[in-house]
C-alpha positions as CSV (number, residue, x, y, z in Angstrom):
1,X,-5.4,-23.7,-11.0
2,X,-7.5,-20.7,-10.6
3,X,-6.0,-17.5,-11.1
4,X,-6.7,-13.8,-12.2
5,X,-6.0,-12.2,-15.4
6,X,-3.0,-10.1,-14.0
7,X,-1.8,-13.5,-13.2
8,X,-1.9,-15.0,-16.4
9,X,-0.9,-12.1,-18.5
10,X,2.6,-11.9,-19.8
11,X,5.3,-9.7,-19.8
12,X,5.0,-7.2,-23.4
13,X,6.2,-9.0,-26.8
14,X,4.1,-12.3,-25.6
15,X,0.3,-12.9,-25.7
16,X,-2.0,-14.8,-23.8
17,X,-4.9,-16.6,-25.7
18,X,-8.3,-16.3,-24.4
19,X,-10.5,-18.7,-26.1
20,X,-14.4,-17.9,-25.8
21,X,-16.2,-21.7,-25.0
22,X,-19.8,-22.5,-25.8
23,X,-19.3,-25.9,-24.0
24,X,-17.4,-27.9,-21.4
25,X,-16.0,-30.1,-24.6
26,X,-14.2,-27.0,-25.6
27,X,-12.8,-26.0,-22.4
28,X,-11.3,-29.5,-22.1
29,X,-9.7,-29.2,-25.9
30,X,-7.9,-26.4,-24.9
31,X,-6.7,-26.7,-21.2
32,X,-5.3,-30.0,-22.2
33,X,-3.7,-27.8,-25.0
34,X,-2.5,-25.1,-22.3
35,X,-1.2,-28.1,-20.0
36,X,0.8,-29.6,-23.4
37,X,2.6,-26.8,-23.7
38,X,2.9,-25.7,-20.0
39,X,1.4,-21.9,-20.7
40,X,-1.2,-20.4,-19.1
41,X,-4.5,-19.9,-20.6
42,X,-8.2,-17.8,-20.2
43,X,-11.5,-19.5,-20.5
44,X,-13.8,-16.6,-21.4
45,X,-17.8,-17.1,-21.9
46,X,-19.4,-14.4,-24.1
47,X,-23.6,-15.0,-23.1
48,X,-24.3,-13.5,-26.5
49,X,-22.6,-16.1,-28.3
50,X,-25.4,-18.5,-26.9
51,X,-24.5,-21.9,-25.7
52,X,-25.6,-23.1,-22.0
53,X,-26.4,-19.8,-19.6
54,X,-23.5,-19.0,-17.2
55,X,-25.3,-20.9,-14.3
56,X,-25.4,-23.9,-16.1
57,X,-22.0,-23.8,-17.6
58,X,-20.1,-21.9,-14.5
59,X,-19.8,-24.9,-12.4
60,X,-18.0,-27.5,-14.9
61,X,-15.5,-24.3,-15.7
62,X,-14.9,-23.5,-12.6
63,X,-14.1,-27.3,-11.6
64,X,-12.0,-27.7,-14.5
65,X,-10.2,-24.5,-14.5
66,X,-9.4,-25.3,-10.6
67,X,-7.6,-28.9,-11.6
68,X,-5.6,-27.4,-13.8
69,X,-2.2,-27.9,-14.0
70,X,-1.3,-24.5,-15.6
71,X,-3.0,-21.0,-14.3
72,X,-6.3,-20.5,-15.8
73,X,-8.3,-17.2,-15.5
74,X,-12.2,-18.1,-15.9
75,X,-13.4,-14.7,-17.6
76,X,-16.4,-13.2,-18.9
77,X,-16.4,-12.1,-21.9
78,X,-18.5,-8.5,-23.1
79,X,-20.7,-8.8,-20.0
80,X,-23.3,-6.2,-21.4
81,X,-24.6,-4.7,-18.1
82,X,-23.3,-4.6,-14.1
83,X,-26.2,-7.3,-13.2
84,X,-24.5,-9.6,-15.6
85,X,-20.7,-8.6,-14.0
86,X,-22.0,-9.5,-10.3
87,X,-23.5,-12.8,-11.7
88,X,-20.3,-13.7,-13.2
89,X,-18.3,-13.0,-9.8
90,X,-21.1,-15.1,-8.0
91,X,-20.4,-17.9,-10.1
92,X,-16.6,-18.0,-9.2
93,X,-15.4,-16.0,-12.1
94,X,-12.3,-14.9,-11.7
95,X,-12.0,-11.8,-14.6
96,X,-15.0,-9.9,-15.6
97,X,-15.0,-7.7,-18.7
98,X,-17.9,-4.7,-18.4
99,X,-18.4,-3.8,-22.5
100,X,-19.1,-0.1,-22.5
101,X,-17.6,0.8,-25.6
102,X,-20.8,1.5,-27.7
103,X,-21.6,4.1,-25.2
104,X,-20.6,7.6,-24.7
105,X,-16.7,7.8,-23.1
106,X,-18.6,9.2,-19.9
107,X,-21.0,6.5,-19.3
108,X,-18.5,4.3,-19.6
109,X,-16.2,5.4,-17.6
110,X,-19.2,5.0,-14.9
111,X,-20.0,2.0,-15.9
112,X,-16.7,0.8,-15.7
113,X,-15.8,2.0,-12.3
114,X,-18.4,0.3,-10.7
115,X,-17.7,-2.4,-12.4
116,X,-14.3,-2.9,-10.9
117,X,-15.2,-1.4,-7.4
118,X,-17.4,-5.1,-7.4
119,X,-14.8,-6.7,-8.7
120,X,-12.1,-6.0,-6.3
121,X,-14.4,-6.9,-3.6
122,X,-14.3,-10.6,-5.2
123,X,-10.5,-10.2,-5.8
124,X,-11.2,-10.3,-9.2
125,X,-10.1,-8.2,-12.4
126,X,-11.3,-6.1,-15.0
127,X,-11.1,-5.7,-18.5
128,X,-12.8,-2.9,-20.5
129,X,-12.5,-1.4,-23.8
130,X,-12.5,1.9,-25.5
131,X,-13.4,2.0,-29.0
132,X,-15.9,-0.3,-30.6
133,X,-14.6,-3.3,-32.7
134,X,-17.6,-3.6,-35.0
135,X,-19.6,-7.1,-36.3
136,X,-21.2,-9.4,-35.0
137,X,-22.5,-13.2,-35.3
138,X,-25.8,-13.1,-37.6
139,X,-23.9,-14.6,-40.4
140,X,-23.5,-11.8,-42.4
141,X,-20.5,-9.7,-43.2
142,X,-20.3,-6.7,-41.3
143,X,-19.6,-3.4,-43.1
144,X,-19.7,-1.6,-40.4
145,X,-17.2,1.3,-40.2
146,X,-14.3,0.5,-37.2
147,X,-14.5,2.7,-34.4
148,X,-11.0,3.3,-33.1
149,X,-10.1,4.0,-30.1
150,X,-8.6,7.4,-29.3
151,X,-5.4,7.3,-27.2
152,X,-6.6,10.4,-25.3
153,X,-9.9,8.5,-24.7
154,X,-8.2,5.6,-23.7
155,X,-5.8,7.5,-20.9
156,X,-8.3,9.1,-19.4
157,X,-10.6,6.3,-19.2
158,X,-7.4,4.6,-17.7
159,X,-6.9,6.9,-15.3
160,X,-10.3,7.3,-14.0
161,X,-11.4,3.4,-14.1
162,X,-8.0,1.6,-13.1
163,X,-8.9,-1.6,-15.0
164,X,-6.1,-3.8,-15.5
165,X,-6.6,-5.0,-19.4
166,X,-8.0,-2.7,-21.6
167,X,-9.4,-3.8,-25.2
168,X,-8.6,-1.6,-27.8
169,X,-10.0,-1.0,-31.6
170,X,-7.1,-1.2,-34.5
171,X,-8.6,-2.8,-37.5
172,X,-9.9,-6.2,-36.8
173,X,-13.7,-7.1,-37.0
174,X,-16.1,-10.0,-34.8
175,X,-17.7,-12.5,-36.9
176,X,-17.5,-15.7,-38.5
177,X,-17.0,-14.2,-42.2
178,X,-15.9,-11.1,-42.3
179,X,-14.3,-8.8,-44.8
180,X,-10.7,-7.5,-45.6
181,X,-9.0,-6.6,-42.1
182,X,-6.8,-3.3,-41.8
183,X,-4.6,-3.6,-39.2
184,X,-3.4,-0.3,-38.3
185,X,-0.5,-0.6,-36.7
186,X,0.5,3.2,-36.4
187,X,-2.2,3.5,-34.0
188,X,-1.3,0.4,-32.1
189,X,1.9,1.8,-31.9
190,X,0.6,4.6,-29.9
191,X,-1.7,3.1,-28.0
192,X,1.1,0.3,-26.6
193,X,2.6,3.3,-24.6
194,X,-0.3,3.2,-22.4
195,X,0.6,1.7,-18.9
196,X,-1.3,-0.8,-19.0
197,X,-1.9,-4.6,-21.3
198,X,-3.5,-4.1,-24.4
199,X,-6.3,-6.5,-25.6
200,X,-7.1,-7.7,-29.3
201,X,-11.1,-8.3,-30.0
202,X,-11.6,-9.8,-33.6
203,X,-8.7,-12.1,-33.8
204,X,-10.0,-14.6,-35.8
205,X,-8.5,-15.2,-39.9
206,X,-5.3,-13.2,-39.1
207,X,-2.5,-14.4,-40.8
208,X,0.6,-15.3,-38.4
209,X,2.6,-12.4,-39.5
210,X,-0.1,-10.0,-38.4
211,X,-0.3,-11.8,-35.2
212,X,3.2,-11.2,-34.4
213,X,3.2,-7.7,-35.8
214,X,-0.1,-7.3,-33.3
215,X,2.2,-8.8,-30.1
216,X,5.2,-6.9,-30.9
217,X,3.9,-3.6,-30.7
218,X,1.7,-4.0,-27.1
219,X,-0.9,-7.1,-27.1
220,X,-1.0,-9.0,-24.6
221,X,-4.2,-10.8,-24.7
222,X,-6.1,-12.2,-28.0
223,X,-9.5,-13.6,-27.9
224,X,-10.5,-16.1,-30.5
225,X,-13.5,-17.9,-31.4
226,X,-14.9,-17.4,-34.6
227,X,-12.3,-19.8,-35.9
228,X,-12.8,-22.6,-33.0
229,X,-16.7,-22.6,-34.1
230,X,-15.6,-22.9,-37.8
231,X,-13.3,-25.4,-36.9
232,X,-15.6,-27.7,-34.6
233,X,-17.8,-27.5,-37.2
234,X,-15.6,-28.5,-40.4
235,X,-14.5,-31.6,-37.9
236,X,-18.3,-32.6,-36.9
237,X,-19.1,-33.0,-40.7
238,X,-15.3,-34.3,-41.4
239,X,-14.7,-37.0,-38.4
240,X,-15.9,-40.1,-39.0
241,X,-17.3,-41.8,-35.8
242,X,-20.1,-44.5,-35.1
243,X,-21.9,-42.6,-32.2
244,X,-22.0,-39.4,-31.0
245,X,-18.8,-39.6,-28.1
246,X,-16.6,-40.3,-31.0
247,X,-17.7,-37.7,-32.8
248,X,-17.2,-35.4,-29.9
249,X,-13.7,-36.9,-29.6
250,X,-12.3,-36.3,-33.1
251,X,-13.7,-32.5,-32.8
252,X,-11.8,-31.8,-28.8
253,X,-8.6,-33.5,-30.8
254,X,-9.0,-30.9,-33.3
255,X,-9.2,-27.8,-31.3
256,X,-6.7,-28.8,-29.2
257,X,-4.4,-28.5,-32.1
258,X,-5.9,-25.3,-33.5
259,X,-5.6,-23.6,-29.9
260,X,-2.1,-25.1,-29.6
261,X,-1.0,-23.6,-32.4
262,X,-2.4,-20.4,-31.7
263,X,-0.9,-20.4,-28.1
264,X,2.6,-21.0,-29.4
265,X,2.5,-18.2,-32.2
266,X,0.9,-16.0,-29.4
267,X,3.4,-16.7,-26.6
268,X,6.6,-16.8,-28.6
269,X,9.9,-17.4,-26.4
């Protein structure tokens, strides 16, 4: 079923996983993962990662996400400007995340609140982000320096933007390879005393210690694909299949496990 992401997200010491799809073959992998294990779930579509454009893909997410038999949020993911927010809303996106963090705090903050004053009118939520979590998807590793996000920042962009999930910058990086991740958890620490559920960017290649070292101390949402598209591509070359649909099938059986496993480490309980 259709629901928001203040509907989906949990209570603090558990994480939702919101798992970014380039197809409808994904998005059936992991609500049929999410329905296994009875937990809610977040489809999220990030246009830059390429794959169909959200008018093509919308429909079949929105038709599966509906016949679900666990909540499902349909977000999008790093929407980069407002046009591309109302678009999302259009299409039946229930969650809608306005990327303003590699702006200046003020512009932000503008861009932000508009962003949720369209979203409420939809009955829709918002997540936002302060602090940039650097990388990106070129192939090649990022050395960019992390931006993290200021707790003083972050509460007054809070108070002046009323989002209900805010992404936050503690370490981790965006790409498919990627060098050493610092976690800084002091940080996080701080940052989980804002009133409101904290969002991890950059999940993938975390070691299950840090993910529950992450969860304890305020996350309550953890995107993830650079390791479903290194997984569905290790199973394409992997599977063996005579035509394409099998081929298809060994990789959705694959990703279903990977996102299964991820959910349970996530959620906890």
């Amino acid at each position: 079923m259709l629901a928001t992401l203040r509907e989906v997200l949990p209570e603090k010491g558990r994480a939702v996983g919101a798992f970014d799809v380039v197809g409808l073959e994904w998005a059936e992998a992991i609500l049929e993962g999410a329905e296994t294990l009875g937990l809610p779930v977040i489809l999220s579509v990030a246009p830059h990662l390429g794959g169909p454009p959200l008018e093509a893909l919308a429909p079949g997410l929105v038709h599966l996400a509906d016949g679900a038999k666990v909540p499902v949020a349909l977000h999008l993911d790093h929407g980069e400007s407002l046009q591309e927010v109302v678009r999302a809303l259009k299409l039946g996106f229930t969650s809608v995340m306005l990327d303003g963090s590699h702006l200046p705090l003020e512009e932000n903050i503008r861009l932000t609140r508009l962003a949720v004053e369209v979203a409420r009118a939809y009955g829709a939520t918002v997540e936002g982000e302060v602090g940039a979590v650097p990388g990106g998807y070129g192939g090649e590793v990022s050395h960019e320096p992390v931006a993290y996000t200021d707790p003083l920042e972050a509460r007054r962009y809070l108070a002046e933007t009323r989002v209900d999930a805010l992404a936050v910058s503690i370490g981790t990086r965006h790409g498919l390879h990627k060098g050493p991740v610092r976690l800084n958890l002091p940080l996080l620490e701080e940052l989980g005393q804002l009133p409101v559920p904290l969002v991890l960017h950059g999940a993938s290649g975390l070691r299950p210690e840090e993910y529950r070292a992450l969860v304890d101390r305020g996350i309550r949402k953890i995107n993830l694909y650079a390791d479903l598209a290194l997984e569905a591509a290790y199973l394409l070359k992997k599977v063996e299949a005579e035509d394409y649909l099998g081929l298809v099938a060994g990789m959705k059986e694959g990703l279903k496990d990977l996102a299964m496993a991820r959910m349970r480490l996530w959620w906890g309980g």
